[in-house]
C-alpha positions as CSV (number, residue, x, y, z in Angstrom):
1,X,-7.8,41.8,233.3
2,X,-6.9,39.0,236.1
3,X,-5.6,35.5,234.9
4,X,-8.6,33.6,233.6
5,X,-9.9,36.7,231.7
6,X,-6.7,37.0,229.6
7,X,-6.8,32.5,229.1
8,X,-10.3,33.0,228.3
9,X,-9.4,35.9,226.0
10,X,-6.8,33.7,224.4
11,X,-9.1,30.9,223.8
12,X,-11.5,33.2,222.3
13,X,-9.0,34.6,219.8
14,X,-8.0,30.9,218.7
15,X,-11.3,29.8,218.3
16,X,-11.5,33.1,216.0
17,X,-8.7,31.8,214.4
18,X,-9.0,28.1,213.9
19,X,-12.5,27.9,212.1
20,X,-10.4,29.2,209.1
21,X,-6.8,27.1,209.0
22,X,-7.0,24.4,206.2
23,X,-5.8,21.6,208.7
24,X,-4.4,19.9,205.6
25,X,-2.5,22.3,204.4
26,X,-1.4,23.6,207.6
27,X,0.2,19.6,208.1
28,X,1.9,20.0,205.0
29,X,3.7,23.2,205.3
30,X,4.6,22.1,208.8
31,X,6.1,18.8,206.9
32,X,7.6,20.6,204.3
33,X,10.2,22.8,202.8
34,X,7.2,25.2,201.6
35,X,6.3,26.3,205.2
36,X,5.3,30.0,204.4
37,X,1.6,29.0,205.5
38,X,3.0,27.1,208.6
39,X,4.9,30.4,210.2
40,X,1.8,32.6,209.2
41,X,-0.8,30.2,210.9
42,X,1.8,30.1,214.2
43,X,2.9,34.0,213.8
44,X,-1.1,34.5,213.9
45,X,-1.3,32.5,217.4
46,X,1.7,33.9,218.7
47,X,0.5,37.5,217.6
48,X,-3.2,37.0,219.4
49,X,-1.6,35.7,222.2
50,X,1.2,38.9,222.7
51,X,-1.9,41.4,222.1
52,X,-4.0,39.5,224.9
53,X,-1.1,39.3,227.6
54,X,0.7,42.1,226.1
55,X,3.8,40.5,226.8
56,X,6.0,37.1,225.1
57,X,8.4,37.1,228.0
58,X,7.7,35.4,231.4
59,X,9.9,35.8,234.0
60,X,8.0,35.4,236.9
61,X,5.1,32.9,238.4
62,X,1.6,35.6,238.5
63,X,-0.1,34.1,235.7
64,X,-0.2,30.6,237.1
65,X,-1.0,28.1,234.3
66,X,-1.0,29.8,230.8
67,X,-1.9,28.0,227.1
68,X,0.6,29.1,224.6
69,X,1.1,28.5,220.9
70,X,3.3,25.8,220.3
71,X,5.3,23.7,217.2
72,X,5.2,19.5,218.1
73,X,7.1,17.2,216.8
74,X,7.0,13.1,217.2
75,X,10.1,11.9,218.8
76,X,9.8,8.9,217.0
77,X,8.2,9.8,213.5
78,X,9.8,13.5,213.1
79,X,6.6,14.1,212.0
80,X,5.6,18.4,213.0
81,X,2.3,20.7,213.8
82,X,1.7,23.7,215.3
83,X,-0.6,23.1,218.5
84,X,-1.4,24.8,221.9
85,X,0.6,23.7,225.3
86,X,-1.0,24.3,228.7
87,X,1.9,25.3,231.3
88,X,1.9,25.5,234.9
89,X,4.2,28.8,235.5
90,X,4.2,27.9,238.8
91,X,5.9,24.7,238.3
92,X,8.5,26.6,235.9
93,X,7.0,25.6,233.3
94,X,5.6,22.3,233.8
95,X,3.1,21.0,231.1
96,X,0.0,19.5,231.8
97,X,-2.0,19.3,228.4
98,X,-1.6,19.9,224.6
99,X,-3.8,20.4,222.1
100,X,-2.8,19.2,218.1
101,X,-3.3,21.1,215.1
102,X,-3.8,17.9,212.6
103,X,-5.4,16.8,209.4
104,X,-8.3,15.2,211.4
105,X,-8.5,19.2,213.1
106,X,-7.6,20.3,216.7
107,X,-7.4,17.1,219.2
108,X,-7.1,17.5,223.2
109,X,-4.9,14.9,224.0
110,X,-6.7,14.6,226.9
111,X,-10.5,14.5,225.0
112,X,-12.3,12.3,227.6
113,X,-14.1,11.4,224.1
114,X,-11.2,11.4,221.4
115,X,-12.5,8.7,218.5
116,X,-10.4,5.6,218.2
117,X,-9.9,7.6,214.7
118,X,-8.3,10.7,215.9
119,X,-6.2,8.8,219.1
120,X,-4.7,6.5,216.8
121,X,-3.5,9.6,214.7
122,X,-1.9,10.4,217.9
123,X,-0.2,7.3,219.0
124,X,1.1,7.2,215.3
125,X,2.4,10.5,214.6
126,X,3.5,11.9,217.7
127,X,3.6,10.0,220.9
128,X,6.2,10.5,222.5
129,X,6.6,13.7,221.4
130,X,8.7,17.1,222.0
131,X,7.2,21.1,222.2
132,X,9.0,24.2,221.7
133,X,6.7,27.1,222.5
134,X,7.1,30.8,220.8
135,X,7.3,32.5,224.4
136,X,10.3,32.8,226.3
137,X,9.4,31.5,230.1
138,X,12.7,32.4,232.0
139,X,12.9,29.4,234.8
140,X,11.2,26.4,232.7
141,X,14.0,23.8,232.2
142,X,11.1,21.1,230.7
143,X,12.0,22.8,227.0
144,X,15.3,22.0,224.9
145,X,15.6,25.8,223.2
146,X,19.5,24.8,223.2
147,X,19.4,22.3,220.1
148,X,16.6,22.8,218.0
149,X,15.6,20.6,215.0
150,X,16.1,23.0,212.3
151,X,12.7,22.9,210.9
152,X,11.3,23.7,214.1
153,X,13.7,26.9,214.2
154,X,12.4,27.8,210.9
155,X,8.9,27.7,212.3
156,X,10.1,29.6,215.2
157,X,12.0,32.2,213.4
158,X,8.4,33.1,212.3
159,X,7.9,34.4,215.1
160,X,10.4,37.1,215.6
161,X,11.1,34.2,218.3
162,X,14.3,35.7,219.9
163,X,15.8,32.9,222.2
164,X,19.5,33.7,222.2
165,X,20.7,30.1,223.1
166,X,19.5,28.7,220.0
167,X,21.5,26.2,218.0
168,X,19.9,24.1,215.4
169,X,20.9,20.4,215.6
């Protein structure tokens, strides 16, 4: 499969996936210490993602921009979900988009459309706001894997997420 077969593959799996994640639920385990339904909601989109790409490691630029599962959290508010990043691989990692699992359901940050609803949500919860992604992409120094708010690495962990470097703040 070239590039935009496997993203389109991926996109395909989540919205498989998605239809059937209790968006409330999912905010409170995320927000939580009972966060069993987080990890399996994130362990299934890191699982669909491994068996479309057949690989979690990155360590060179051939895919180009990729859309990988993701836990958010605001810098300001503390406040977590599980979500989708869009990197440019290319750019070691650079990120160019997100998409939020929430209460109100999944929200592009970039919706050319987003209700005044759903963009307040936003602004109050998360912006500005910090990513850690449950891939290992070898050159992208845009991610903090070094000190890790510990209920992120709990989400993580999930994961079988194997970053060597971590250390919990």
């Amino acid at each position: 499969m070239n590039k935009k077969d496997l993203q389109a593959a991926y996109i395909e799996c989540l919205n498989s996936i998605l239809p059937e994640v209790d968006s409330v639920k999912l905010d409170k385990s995320c927000n939580s210490a009972v966060d069993g339904y987080a990890k399996e909601i994130l362990k299934r989109m890191h699982d669909a993602f491994v068996e479309i790409y057949d690989t979690d490691y990155f360590d060179n630029h051939c895919y180009g921009s990729i859309e990988v599962p993701a836990v958010i959290q605001g810098r300001n508010t503390g406040h977590i979900c599980l979500g989708i990043v869009a990197l440019d691989l290319e750019s070691s990692g650079e990120h160019f988009g997100t998409f939020f699992l929430t209460p109100l359901g999944a929200i592009d940050q970039d919706g050319e459309k987003m209700s005044p609803v759903k963009s307040k949500y936003l602004s109050d919860n998360y912006f500005p706001y910090d990513y850690w992604y449950t891939v290992y992409i070898e050159d992208d120094h845009h991610v903090d894997f070094e000190r890790l708010p510990r209920k992120v690495a709990m989400l993580l962990s999930g994961c079988n997420y194997d970053q060597p470097e971590l250390v919990m703040k």
